[in-house]
C-alpha positions in Angstrom: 0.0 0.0 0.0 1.2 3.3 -0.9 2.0 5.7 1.8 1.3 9.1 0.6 0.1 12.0 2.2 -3.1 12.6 0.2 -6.5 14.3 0.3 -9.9 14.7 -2.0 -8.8 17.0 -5.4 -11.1 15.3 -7.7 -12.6 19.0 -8.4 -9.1 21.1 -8.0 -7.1 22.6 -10.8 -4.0 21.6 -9.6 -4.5 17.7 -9.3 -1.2 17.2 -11.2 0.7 19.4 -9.3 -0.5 17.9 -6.4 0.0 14.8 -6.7 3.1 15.2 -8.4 4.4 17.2 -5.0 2.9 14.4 -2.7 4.9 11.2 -5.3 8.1 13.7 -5.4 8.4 13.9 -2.0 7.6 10.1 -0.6 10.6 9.1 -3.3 13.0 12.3 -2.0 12.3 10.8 1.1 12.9 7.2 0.7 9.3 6.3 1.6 9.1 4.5 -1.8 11.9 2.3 -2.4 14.0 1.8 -6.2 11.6 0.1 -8.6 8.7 0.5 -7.1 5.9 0.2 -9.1 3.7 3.1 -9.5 -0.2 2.0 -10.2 -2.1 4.9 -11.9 -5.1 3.2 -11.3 -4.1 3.2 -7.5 -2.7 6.7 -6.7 -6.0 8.0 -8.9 -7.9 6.1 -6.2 -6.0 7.4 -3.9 -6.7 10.6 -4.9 -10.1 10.8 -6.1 -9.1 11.9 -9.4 -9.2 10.5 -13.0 -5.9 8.6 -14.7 -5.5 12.3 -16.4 -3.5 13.9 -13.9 -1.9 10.9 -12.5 -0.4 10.9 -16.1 0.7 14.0 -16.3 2.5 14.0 -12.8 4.2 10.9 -13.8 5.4 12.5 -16.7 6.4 15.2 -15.0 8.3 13.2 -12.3 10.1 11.3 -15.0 11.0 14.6 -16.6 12.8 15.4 -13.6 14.9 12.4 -13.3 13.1 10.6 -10.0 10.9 8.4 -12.2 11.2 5.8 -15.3 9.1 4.4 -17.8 8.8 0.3 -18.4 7.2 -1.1 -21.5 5.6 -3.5 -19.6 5.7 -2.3 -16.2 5.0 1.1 -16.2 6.7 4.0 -13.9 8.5 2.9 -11.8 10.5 4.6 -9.1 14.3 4.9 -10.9 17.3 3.4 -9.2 20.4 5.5 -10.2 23.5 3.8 -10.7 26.7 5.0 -8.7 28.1 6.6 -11.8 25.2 8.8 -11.9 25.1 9.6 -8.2 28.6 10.4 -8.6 27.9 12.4 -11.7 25.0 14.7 -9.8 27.4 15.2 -6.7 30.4 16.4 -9.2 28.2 18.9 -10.5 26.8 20.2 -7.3 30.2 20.7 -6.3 30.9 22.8 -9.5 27.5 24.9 -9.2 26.7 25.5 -5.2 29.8 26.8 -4.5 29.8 29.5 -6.6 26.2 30.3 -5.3 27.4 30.7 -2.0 30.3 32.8 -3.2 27.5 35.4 -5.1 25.4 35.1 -1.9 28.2 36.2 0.8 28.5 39.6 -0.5 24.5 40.3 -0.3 23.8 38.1 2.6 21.5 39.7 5.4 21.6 39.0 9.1 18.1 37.3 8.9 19.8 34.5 6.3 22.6 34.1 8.7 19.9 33.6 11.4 17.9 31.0 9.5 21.0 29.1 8.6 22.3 29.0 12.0 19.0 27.8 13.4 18.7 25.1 10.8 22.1 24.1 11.5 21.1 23.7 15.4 18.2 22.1 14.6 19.8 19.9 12.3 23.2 19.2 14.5 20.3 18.0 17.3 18.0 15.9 15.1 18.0 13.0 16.3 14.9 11.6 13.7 16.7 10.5 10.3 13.6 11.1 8.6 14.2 15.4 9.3 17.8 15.5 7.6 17.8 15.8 5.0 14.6 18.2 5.1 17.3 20.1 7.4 20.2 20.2 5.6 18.6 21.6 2.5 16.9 24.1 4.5 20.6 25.0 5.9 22.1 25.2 2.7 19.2 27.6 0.9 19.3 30.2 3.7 22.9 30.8 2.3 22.2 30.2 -0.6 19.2 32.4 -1.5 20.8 35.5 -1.1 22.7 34.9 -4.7 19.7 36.1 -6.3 20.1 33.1 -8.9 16.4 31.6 -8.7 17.3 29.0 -12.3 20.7 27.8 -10.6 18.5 26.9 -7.6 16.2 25.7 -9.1 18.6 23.0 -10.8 20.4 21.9 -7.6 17.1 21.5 -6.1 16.4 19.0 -9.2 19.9 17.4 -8.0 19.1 17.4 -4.5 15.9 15.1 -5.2 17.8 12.7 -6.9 20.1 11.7 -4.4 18.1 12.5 -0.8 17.2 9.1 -0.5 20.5 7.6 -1.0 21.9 10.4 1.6 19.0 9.7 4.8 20.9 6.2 4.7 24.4 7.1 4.3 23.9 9.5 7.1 22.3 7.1 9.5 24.3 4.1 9.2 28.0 6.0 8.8 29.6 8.7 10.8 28.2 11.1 8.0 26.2 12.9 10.7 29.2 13.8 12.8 31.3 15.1 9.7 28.0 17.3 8.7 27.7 18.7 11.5 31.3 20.0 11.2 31.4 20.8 7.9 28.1 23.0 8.2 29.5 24.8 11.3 33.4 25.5 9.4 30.9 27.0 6.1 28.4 29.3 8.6 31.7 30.6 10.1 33.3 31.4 6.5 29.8 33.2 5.7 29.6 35.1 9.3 33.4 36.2 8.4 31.9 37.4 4.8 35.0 35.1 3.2 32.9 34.1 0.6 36.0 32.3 -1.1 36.6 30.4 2.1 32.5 29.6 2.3 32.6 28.5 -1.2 36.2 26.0 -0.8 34.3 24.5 2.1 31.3 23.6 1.0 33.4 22.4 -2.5 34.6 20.0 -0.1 31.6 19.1 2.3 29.2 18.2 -1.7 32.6 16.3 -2.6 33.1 14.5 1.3 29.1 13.5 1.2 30.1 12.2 -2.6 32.7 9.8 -1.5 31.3 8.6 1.3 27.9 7.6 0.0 29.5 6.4 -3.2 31.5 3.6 -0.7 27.9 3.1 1.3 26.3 1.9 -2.1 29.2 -0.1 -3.0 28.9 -1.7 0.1 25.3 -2.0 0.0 25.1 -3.0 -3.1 28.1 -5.6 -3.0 30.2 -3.6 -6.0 33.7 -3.6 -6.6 36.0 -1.1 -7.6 
């Protein structure tokens, strides 16, 4: 049985979007695990809608990377092999940093509030399913001051790829402990308006999070090399 937050929008709009938002975030969050089938008949149920919109949010999901399409299957929830996960983390590391450098200059003390409280919140967490709901929330209050909505927009895209890989690397490696650090070292770079330093360090913290999961899944998944 599916486990989706859902709720009657047989006469909205915005079924599409809707149910697109409610099937992006169970997958972000690992609620729906790598190949799982997705019954358009079952989340239209689900939903009170038609097949129409369960379509188009499919489509739309698959668009963004977090979805696949089998001839005799159907979508499915797409598995992403390490190649790719190491792929999406080698280009956040080209693209956030330089966000955060643009940011530093313009940041405003109620950013550097936000991110400090996220990081608090996030550095006491002690429920893996708030991480990584916590860390992205961290990372946009510094980031949001760039004024660069499309880059955001993209590493958002990037982020939902790879959240549900991250919620297990986190809770079954010492990934916390290093986040925690690496999140404090990057606030202090921003505080210190060394937006250089910010953006080295948090080159290093999308690269550290990289190689770490990147060994997880090998392990996991019994790969060599």
């Amino acid at each position: 049985m599916l486990k989706l937050k859902t709720i009657d929008i047989g006469r909205t709009a915005s079924a599409a979007d809707l149910i697109l938002e409610s099937l992006r975030e169970a997958i972000v969050h690992g609620e729906m695990q790598d190949g799982e089938v997705l019954r358009q008949d079952q989340i239209a149920s689900l939903f009170n809608v038609s097949r129409i919109p369960v379509r188009e949010a499919l489509a739309r999901l698959e668009a963004l990377g977090l979805v696949t399409s089998h001839r005799y299957k159907g979508a499915v929830v797409a598995s992403l092999s390490l190649d790719e996960i190491a792929e999406t983390f080698e280009f956040r590391a080209l693209i956030e940093p330089e966000v955060l450098r643009l940011a530093v200059a313009n940041m405003s003390a109620e950013s550097l509030e936000e991110a400090s409280r996220n990081r608090e919140a996030f550095a006491s967490e002690a429920d893996p399913e708030q991480w990584a709901q916590l860390n992205r929330a961290f990372h946009y209050a510094l980031y949001r001051d760039a004024n660069r909505p499309y880059h955001l927009q993209i590493v958002s895209s990037a982020l939902d790829k790879v959240g549900r890989y991250l919620k297990a690397q986190l809770a079954l490696t010492d990934g916390m402990e290093q986040a925690r650090l690496e999140h404090a070292a990057i606030l202090d770079a921003c505080l210190a308006r060394d937006g250089d330093r910010a953006a080295e360090l948090t080159r290093r913290h999308i690269l550290d999070a990289s190689h770490s999961l990147i060994a997880f899944l090998k392990r996991e998944r019994g790969e060599q090399g």
